[in-house]
Kinemage of the C-alpha trace (Angstrom):
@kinemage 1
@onewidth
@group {chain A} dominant
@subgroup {mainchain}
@vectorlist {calphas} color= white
{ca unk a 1} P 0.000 0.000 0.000
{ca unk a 2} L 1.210 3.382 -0.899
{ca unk a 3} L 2.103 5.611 1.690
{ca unk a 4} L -0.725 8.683 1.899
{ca unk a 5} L 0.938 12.162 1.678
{ca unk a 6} L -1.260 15.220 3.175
{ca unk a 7} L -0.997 16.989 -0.153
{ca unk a 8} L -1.246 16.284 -4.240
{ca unk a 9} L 0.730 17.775 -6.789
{ca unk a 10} L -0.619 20.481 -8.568
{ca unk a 11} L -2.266 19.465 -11.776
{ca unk a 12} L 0.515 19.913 -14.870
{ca unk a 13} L -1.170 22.981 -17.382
{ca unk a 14} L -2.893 21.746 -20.331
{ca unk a 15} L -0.470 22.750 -23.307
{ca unk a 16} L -2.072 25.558 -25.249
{ca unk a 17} L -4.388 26.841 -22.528
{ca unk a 18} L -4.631 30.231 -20.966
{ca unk a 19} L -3.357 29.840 -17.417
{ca unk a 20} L -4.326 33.821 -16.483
{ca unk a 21} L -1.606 36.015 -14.734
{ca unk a 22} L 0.784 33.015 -15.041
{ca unk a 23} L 1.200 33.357 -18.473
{ca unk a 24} L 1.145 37.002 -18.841
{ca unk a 25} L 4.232 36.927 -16.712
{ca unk a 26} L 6.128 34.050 -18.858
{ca unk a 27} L 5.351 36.181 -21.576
{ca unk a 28} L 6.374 39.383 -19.969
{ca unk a 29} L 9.755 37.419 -19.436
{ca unk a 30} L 10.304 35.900 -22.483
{ca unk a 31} L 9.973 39.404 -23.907
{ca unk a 32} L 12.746 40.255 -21.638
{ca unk a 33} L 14.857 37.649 -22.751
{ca unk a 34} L 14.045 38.819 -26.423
{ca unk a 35} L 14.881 42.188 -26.048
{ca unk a 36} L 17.958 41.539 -24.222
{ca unk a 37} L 19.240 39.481 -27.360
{ca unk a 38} L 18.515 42.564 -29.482
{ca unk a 39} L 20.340 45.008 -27.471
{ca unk a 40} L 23.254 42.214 -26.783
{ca unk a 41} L 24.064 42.473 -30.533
{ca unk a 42} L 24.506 46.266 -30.989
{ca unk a 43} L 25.931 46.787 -34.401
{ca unk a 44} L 22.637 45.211 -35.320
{ca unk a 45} L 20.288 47.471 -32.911
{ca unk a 46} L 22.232 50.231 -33.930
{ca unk a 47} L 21.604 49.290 -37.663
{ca unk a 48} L 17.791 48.807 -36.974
{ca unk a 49} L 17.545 51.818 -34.823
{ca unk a 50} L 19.823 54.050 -36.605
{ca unk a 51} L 19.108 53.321 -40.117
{ca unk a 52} L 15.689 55.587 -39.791
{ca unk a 53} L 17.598 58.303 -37.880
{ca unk a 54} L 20.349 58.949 -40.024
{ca unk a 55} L 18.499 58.919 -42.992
{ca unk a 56} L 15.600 61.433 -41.604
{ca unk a 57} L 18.623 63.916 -40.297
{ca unk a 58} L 20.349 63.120 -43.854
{ca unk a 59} L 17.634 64.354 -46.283
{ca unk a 60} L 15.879 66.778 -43.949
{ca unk a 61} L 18.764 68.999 -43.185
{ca unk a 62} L 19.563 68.897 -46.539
{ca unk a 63} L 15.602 69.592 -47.826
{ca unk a 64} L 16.156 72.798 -45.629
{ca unk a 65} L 13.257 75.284 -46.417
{ca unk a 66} L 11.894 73.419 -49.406
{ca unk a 67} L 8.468 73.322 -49.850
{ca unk a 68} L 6.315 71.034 -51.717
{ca unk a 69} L 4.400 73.542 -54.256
{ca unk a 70} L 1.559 69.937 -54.618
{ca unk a 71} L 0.949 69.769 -51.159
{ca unk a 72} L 0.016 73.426 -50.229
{ca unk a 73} L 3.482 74.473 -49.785
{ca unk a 74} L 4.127 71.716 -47.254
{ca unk a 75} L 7.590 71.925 -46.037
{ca unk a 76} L 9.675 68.854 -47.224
{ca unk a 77} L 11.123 68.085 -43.898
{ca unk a 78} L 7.235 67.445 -42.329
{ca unk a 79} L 6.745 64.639 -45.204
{ca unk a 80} L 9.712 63.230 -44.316
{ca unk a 81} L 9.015 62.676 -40.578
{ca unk a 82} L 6.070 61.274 -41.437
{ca unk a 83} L 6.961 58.944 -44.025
{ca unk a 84} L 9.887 57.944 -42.291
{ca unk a 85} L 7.954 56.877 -39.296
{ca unk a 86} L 5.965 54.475 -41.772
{ca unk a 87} L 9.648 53.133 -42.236
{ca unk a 88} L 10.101 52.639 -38.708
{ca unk a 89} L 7.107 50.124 -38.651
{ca unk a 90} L 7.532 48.495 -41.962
{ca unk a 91} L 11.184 47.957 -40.888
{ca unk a 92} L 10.662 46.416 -37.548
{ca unk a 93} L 7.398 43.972 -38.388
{ca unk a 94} L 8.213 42.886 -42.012
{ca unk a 95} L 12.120 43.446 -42.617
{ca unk a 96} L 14.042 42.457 -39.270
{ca unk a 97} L 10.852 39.904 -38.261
{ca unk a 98} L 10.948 37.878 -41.019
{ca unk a 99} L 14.849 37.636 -41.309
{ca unk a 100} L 14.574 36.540 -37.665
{ca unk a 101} L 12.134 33.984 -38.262
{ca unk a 102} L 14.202 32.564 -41.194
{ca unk a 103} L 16.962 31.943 -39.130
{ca unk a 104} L 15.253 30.962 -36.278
{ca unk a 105} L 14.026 27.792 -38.443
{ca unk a 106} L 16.860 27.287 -40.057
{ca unk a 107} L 19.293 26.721 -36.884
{ca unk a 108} L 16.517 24.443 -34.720
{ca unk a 109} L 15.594 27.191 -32.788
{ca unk a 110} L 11.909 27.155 -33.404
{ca unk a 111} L 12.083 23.292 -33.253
{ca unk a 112} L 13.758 23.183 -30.306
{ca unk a 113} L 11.081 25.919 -28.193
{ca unk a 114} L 8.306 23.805 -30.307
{ca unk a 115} L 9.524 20.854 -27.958
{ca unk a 116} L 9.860 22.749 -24.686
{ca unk a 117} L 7.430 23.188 -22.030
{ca unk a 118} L 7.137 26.547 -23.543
{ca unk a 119} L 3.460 27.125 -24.734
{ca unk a 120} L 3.775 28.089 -28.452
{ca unk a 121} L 1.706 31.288 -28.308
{ca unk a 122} L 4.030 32.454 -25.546
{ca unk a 123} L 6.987 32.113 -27.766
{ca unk a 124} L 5.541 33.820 -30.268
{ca unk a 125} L 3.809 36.252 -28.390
{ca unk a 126} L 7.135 37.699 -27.340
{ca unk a 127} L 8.512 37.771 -30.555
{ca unk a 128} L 5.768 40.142 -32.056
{ca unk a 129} L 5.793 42.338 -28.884
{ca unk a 130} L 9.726 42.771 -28.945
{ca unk a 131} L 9.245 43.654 -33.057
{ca unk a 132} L 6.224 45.871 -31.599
{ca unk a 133} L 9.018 47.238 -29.224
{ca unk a 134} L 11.431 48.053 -31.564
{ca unk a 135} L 9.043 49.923 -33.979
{ca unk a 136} L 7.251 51.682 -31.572
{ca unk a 137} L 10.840 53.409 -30.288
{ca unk a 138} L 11.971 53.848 -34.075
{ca unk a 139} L 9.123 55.759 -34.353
{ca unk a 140} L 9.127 57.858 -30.586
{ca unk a 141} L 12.902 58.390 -31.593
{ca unk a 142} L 11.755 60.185 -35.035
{ca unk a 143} L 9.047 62.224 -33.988
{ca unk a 144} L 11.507 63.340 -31.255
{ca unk a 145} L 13.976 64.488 -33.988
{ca unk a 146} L 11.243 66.322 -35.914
{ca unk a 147} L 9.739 67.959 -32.775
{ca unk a 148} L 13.460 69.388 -31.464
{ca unk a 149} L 15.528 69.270 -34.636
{ca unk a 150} L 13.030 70.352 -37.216
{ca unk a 151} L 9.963 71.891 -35.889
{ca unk a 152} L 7.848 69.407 -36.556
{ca unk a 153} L 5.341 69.061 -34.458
{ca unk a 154} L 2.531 65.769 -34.096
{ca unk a 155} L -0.769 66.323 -36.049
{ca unk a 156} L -3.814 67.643 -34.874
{ca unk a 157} L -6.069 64.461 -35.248
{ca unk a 158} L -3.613 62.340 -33.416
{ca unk a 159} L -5.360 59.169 -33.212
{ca unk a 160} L -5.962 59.085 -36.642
{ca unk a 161} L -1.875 59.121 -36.835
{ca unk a 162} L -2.060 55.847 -34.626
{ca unk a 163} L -4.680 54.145 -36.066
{ca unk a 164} L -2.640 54.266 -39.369
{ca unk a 165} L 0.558 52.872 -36.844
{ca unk a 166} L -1.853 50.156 -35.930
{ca unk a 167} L -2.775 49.164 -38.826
{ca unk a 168} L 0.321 48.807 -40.490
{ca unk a 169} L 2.161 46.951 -37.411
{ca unk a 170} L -0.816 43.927 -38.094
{ca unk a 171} L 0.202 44.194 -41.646
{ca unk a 172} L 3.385 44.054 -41.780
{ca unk a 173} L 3.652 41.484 -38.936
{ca unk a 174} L 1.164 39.196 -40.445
{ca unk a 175} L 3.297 39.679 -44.513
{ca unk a 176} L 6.663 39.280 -42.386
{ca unk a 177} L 6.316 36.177 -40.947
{ca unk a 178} L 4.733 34.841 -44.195
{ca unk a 179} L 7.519 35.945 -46.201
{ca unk a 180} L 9.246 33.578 -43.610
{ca unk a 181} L 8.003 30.620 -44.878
{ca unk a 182} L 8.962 31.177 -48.440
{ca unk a 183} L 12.494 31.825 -48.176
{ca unk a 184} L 14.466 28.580 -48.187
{ca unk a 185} L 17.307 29.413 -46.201
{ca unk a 186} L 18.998 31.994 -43.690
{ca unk a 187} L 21.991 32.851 -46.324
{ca unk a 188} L 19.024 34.067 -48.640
{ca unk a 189} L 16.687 35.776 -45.814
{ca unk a 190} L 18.701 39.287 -45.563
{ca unk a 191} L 19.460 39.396 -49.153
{ca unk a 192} L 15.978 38.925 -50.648
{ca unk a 193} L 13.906 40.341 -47.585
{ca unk a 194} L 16.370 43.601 -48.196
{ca unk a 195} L 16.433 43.893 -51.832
{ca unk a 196} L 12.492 43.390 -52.294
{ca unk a 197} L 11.805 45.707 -49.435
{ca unk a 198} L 14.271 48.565 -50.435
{ca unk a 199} L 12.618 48.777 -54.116
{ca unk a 200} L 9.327 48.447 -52.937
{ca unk a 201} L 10.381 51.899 -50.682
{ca unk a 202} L 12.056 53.586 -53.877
{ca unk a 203} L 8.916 53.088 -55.997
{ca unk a 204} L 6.344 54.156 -53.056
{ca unk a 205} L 7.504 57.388 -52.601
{ca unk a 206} L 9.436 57.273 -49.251
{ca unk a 207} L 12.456 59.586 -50.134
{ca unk a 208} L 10.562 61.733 -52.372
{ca unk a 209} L 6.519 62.296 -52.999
{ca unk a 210} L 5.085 60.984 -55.735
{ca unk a 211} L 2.428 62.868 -57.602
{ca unk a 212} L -1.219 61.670 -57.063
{ca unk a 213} L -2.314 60.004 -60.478
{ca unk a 214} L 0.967 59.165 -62.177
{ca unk a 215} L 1.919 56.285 -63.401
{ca unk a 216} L 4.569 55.529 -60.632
{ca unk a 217} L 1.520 55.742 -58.062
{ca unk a 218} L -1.019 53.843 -59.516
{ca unk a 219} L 1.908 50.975 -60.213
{ca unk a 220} L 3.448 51.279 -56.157
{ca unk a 221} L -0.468 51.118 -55.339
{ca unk a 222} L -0.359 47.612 -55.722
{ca unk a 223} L 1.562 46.741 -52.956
{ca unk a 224} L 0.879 47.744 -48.790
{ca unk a 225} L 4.823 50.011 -48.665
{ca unk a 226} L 2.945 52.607 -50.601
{ca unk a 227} L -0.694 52.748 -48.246
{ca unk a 228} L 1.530 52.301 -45.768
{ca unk a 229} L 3.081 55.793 -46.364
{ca unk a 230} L 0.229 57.593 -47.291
{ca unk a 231} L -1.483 56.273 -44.250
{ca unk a 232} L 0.932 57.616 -41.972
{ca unk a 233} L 1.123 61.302 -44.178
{ca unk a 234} L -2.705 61.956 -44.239
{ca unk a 235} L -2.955 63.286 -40.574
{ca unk a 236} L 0.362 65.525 -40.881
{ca unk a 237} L -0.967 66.970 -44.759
{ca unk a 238} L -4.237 67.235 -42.875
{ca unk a 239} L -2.705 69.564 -40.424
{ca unk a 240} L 0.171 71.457 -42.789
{ca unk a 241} L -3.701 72.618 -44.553
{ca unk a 242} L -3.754 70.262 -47.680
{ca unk a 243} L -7.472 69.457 -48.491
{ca unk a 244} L -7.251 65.668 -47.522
{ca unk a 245} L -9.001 64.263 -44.647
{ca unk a 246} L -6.727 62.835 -42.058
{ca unk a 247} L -8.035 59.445 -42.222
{ca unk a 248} L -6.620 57.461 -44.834
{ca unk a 249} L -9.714 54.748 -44.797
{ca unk a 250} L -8.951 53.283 -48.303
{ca unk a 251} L -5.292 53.112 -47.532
{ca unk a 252} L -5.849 51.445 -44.176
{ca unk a 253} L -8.693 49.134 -45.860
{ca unk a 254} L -5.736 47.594 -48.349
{ca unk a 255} L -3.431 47.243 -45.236
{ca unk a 256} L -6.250 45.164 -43.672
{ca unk a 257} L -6.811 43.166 -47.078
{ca unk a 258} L -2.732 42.645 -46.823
{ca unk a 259} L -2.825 41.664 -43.732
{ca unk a 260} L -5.517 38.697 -44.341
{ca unk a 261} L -3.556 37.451 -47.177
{ca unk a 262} L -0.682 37.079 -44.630
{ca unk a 263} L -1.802 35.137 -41.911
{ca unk a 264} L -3.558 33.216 -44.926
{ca unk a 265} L 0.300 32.719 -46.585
{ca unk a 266} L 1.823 31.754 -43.162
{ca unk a 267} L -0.972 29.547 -41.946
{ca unk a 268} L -0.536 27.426 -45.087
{ca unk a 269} L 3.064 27.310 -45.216
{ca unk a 270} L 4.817 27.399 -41.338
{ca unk a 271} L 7.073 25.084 -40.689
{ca unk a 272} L 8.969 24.773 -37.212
{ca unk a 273} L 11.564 22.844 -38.546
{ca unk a 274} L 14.863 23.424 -41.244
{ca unk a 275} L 13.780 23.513 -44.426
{ca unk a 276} L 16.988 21.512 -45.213
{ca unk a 277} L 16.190 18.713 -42.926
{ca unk a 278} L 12.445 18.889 -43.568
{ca unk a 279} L 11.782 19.048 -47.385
{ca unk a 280} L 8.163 18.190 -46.947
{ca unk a 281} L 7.471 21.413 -44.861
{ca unk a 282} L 5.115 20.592 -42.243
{ca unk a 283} L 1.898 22.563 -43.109
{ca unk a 284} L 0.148 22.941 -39.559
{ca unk a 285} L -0.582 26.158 -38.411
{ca unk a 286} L 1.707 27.988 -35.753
{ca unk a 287} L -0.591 28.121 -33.092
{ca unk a 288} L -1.911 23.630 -33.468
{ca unk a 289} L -1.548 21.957 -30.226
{ca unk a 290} L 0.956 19.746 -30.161
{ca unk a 291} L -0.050 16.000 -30.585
């Protein structure tokens, strides 16, 4: 007969449910751990951080007092705050998240916290919020430098601003990770991510405007980097006294539609394991239970 002990052991968490405060903190501290990997590697913060900053100082201390003659006479330097903050968010969801998750797969790492007693959403919980992070000072940082370095000051109709913010961080979160899962390898994540990304900024407009109607903005239409921008400029146009209204509902409508087609992409396609060791590519969905 087994001996009869005064207490039980507590009952083990089902894997995949919502264990309340618990879990909050275990995400709170794997976002910890997260952003103390990013700021261990500071040649690469500094890139991710800096990038924005230099360029903003760059063109808008050499834009001066130009105006845009389109726009009402905007100053130059006030669409490049705002534009650049778009960069900020595209930057930190699509660019550096996806590159992360590529090599994440490809060195076990995803594998290997798919195994752990690690709920899944957890793990990935803390990876959006540290990308989340990251943006959200990218873009604190730049309005910073616009408020004390160039006069620019926030727009009047504010939360249209971060509705626009909003929007794009689902969007570009949700296309980031499912550009993920079509790049084969972590040799080919920075140079494809970058290259596609980079164009994709030239032709939308983000270091100069693009007239309304041409053919370079009905082309750059096509693809989220250009609603993105436009998004973001609406409230800022709205306030320098261009006749726009400062919410940018079509442009944040195609963000959304963007944004479905992602988690559609990356639902399909995930795979925790190397593509190298796992040719088949399992196709269940990020957040399955495990079996």
């Amino acid at each position: 007969m087994s001996a009869v002990t005064g207490t039980e052991p507590p009952p083990r968490p089902v894997l995949g449910s919502f264990r309340g405060v618990d879990d909050l903190r275990l995400v709170g501290r794997q976002v910890y751990y997260e952003q103390l990997g990013f700021w261990l590697n500071p040649i690469a913060a500094a890139f991710t951080v800096g990038f924005s900053v230099v360029f903003l100082v760059l063109l808008s201390s050499t834009a001066g007092s130009s105006r845009i003659a389109d726009l009402n006479n905007m100053r130059l330097v006030v669409y490049y705050v705002a534009s650049f903050a778009a960069y900020g968010i595209m930057s930190a969801c699509f660019s550096n998240l996806s590159i992360s998750l590529v090599v994440r797969r490809e060195m076990g790492l995803l594998k290997r916290v798919r195994l752990s007693p690690l709920p899944t959403w957890v793990m990935l919980g803390a990876i959006f919020v540290n990308a989340l992070i990251i943006s959200v000072l990218q873009v604190v940082i730049l309005f910073l430098i616009g408020r004390f370095g160039f006069h620019v000051g926030l727009p009047h109709n504010l939360l249209a601003l971060v509705v626009a913010l909003v929007a794009g961080v689902i969007c570009f979160t949700a296309l980031g990770i499912a550009v993920s899962t079509v790049i084969p390898n972590q040799e080919a994540a920075g140079p494809l991510v970058s290259i596609v990304f980079f164009i994709l900024l030239f032709l939308s407009g983000l270091y100069y405007p693009i007239k309304s109607g041409s053919l370079l903005a009905r082309v750059s239409a096509v693809f989220p980097v250009r609603h993105m921008i436009t998004a973001t400029d609406a409230p800022y146009f709205a306030t320098a006294g261009v006749r726009v209204s400062p919410w940018a509902w079509h442009d944040i409508q195609v963000l959304a539609i963007w944004a479905v087609v992602g988690i559609v992409v990356s639902l399909r396609r995930w795979s925790w394991a190397p593509r190298r060791s796992d040719p088949g590519r399992s196709l269940r969905s990020p957040f399955a239970r495990r079996g």
